[in-house]
C-alpha positions in Angstrom: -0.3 9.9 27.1 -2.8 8.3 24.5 -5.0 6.0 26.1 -5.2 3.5 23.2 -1.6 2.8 22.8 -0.1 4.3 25.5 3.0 6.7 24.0 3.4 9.8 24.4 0.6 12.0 22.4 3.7 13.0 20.1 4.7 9.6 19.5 0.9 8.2 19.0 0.8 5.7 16.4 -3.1 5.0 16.9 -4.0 7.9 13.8 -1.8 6.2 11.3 -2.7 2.4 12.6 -6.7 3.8 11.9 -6.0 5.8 8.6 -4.4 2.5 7.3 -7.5 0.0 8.0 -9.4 -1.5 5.6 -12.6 -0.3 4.8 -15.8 -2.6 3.7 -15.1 -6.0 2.2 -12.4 -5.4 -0.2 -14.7 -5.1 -2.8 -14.4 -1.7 -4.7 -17.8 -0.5 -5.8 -17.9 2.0 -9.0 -21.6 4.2 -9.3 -23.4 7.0 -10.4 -25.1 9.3 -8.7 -27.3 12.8 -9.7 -28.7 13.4 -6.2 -28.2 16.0 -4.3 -26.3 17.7 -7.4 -29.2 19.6 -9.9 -28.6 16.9 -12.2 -25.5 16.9 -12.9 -23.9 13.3 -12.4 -20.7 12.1 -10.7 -19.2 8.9 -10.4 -18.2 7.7 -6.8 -15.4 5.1 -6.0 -16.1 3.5 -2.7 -14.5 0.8 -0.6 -10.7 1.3 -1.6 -8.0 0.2 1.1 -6.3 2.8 1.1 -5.4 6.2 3.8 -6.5 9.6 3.1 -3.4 10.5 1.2 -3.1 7.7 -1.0 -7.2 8.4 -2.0 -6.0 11.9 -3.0 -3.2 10.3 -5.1 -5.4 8.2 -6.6 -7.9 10.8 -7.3 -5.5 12.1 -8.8 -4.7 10.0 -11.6 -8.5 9.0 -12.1 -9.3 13.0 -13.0 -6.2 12.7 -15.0 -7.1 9.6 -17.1 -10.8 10.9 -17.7 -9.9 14.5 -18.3 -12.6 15.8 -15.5 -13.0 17.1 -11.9 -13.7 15.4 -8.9 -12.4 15.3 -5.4 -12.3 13.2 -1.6 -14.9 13.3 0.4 -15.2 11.2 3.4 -13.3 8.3 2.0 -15.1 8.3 -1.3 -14.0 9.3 -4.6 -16.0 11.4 -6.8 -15.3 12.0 -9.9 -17.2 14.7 -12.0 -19.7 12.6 -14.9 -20.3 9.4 -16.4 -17.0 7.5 -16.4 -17.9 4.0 -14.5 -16.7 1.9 -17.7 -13.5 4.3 -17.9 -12.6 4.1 -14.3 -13.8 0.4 -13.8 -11.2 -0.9 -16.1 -8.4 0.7 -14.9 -8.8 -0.3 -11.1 -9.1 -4.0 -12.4 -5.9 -3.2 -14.3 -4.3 -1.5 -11.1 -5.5 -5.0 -9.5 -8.4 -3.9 -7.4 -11.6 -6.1 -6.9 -14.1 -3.8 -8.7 -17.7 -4.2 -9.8 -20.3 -1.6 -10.6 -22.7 -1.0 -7.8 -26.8 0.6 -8.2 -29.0 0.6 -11.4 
């Protein structure tokens, strides 16, 4: 039995009910970052309301649209180089709260 909603471990709907919560305060935040990286720079995607498997989905079509890498790392999108002005106009045009976040 799963001690939080108390099914069957089988039938526990806690993992989904977590995966869907929102993260942050609804505002998506679009940055660069070199660190950590030799200085090469990615753009990271952080705050969107969505599970693990829409994120990858997402990712998806953002590596598609920019022609570039990237990947999903702990809830965050990153996508290989400088596309902030790229990626921030198509999550406003998907109908996301976006803004550009750091210097």
């Amino acid at each position: 039995m799963c001690p939080d909603c108390s099914k069957p471990v089988d039938a526990c709907i806690c993992q989904s009910l977590r995966q869907q919560q929102v993260k942050g305060d609804g505002v998506v935040r679009v940055a660069r970052e070199t660190k950590g990286r030799a200085g090469k720079g990615v753009t990271l995607i952080k705050g969107l309301p969505q599970s693990e498997i829409e994120l990858k989905a997402t990712a998806s079509a953002m590596k598609q649209l920019c022609g570039t890498g990237g990947t999903v790392k702990d809830g965050v999108i990153e996508i290989q180089g400088d596309q902030r002005d790229k990626l921030l106009a198509w999550l406003l045009a998907k109908g996301f709260k976006a803004k550009l976040a750091g210097g």
